[in-house]
Backbone as numpy.savetxt, mean C-alpha at the origin, in Angstrom:
# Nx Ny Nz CAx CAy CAz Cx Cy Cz
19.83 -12.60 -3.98 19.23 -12.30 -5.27 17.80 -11.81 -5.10
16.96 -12.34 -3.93 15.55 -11.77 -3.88 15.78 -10.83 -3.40
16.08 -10.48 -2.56 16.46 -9.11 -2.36 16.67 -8.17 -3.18
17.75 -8.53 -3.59 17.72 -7.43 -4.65 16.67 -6.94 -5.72
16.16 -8.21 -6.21 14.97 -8.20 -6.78 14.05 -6.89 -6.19
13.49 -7.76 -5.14 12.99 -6.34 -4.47 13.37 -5.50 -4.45
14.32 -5.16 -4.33 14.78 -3.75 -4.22 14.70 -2.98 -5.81
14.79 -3.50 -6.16 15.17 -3.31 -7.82 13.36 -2.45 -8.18
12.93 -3.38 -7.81 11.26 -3.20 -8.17 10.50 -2.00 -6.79
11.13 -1.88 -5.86 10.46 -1.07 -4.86 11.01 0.41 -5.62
12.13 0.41 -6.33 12.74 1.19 -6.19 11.91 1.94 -7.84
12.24 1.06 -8.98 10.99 1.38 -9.55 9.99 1.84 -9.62
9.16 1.31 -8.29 7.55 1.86 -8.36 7.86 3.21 -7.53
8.98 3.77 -6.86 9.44 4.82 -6.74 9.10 5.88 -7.53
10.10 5.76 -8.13 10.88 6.02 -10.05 9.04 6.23 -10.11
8.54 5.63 -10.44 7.21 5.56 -11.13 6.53 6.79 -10.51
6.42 6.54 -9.54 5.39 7.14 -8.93 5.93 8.50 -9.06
7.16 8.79 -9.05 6.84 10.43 -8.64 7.31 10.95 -10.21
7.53 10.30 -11.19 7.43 10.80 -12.44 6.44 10.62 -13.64
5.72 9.68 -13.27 4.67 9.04 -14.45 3.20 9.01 -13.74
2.91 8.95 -12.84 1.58 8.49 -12.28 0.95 9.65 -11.07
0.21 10.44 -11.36 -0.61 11.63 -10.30 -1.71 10.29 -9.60
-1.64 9.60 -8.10 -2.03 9.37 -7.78 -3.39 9.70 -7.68
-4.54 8.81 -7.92 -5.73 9.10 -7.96 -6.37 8.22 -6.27
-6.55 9.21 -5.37 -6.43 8.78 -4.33 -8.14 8.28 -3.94
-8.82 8.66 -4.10 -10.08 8.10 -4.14 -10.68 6.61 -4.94
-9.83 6.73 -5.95 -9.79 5.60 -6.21 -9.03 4.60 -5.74
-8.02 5.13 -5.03 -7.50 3.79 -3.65 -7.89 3.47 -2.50
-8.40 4.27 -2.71 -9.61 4.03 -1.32 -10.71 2.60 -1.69
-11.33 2.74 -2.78 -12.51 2.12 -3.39 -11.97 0.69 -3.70
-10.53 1.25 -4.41 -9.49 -0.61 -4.33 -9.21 -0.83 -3.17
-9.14 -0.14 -2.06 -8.43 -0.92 -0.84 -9.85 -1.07 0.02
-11.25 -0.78 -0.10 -12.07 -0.75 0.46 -12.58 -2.63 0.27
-12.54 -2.72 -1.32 -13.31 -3.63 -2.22 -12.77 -5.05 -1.72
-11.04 -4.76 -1.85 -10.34 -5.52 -1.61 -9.71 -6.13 0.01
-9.28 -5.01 0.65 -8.95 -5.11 2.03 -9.56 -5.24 2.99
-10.47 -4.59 3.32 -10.88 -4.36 4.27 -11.75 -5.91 5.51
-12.12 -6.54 4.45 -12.84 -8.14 5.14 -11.64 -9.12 5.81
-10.27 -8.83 5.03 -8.96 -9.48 5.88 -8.65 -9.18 6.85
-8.66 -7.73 6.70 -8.32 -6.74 7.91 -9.14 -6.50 9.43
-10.39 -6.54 8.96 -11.48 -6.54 9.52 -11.60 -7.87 10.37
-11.02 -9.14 9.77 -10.79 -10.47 10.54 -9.53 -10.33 11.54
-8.91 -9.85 11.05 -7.57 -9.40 11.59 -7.54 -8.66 13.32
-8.06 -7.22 12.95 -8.31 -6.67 13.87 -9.67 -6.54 14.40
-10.64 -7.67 15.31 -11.46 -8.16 15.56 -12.58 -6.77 14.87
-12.86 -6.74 13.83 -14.07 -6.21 13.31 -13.65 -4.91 12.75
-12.50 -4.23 13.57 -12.02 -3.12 13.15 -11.12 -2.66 12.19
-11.25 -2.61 10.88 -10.30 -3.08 9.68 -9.12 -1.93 9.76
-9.60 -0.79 9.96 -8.49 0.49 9.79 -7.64 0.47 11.23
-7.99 -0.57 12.12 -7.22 -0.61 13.65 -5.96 -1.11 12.89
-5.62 -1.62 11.83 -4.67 -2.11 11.33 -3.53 -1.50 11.31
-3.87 0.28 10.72 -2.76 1.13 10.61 -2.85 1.96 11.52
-3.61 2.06 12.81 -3.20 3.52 13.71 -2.70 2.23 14.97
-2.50 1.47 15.01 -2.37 0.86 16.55 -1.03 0.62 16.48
-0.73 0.62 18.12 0.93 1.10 18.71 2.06 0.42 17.74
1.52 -0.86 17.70 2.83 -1.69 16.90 3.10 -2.15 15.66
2.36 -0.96 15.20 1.80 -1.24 13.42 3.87 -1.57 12.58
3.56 -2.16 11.68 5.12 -2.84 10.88 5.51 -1.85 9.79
4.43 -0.55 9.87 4.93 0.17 8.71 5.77 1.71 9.01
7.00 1.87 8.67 7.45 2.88 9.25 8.01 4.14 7.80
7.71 3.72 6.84 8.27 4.58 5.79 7.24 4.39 4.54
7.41 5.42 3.56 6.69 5.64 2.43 7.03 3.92 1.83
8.09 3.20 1.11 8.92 2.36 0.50 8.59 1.45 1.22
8.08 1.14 3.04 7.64 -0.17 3.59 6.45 -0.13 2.78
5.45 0.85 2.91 4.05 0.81 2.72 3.71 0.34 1.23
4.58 0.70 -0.01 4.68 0.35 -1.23 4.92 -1.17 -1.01
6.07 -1.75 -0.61 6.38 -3.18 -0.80 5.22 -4.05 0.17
4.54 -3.73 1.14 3.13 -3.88 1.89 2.06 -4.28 1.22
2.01 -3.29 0.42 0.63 -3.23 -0.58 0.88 -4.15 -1.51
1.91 -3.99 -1.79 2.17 -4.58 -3.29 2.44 -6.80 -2.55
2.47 -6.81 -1.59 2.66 -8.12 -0.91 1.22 -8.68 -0.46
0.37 -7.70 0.01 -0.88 -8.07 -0.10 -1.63 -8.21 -1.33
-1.02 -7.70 -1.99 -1.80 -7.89 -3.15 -1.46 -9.08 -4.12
-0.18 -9.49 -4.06 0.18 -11.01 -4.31 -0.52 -11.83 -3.96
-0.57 -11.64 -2.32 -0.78 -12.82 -1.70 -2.25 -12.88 -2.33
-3.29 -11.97 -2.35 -4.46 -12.39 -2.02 -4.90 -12.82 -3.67
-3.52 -12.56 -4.73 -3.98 -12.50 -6.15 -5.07 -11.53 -6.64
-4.05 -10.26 -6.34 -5.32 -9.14 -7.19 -4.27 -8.65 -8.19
-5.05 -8.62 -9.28 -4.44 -8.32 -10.58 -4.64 -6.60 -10.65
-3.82 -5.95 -9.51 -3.56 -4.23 -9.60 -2.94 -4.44 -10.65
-2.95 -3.24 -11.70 -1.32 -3.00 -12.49 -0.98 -1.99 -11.21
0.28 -1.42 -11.54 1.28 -0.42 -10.95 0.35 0.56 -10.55
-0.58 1.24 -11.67 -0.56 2.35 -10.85 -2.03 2.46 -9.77
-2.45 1.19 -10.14 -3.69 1.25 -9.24 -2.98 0.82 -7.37
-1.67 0.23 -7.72 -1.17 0.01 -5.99 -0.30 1.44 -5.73
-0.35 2.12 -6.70 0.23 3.99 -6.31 -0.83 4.30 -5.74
-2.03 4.10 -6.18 -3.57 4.71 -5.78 -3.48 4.49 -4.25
-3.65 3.25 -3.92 -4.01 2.35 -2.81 -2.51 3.22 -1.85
-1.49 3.03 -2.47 -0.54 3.45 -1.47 -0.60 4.78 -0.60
-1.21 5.17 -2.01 -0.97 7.49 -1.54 -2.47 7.19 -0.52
-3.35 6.44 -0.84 -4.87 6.84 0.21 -4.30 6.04 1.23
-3.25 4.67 1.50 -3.34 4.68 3.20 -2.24 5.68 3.55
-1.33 6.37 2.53 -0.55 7.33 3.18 -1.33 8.46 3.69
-2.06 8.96 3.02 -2.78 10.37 3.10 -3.94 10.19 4.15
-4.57 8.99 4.23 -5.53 8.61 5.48 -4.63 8.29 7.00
-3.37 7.71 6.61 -3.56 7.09 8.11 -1.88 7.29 8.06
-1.20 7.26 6.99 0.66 7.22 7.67 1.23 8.87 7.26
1.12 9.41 6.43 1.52 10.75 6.10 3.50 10.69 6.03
3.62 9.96 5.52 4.88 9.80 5.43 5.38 11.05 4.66
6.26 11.94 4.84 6.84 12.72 3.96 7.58 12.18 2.81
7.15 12.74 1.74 7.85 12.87 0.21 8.44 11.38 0.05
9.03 10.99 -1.15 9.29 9.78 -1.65 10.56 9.87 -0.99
């Protein structure tokens, strides 16, 4: 049933994204700057963006990187709506994963 759940909702912010919401990518930068970067930065000894270019990074598709964001952002309790984790998604796509199309 969680599963599906998820799926239900990844699949959604899909749906969303490529019909309702023109990613505002600078402004995901500024949310993922504000927000991320001091975890990350603990993470990968000082180096916060070593997160997404190093060999064994966990993200391999547009749809990981959505359910990613949207899991960090639970965890840490940030009250994104939807389209501010489209924001955040398209700037680490467009900075660092370049995943083709939805």
């Amino acid at each position: 049933m969680n599963k599906c759940l998820a799926l239900l909702i990844t699949l959604s912010l899909l749906f969303a994204a490529t019909t309702t919401h023109a990613a505002d990518i600078k402004r995901g930068k500024k949310l993922h700057d504000q927000n991320c970067l001091n975890c990350h930065s603990e993470l990968m000894d000082g180096l916060p963006n070593k997160i997404y270019i190093r060999n064994d990074r966990r993200i391999e598709s547009y749809a990981a990187l959505l359910r990613q964001v949207g899991r960090c952002k639970d965890n840490l309790g940030i009250a994104w709506p939807e389209d501010q984790v489209l924001d955040v998604v398209e700037y680490l796509n467009t900075k660092f994963y370049q995943f083709e199309g939805l």
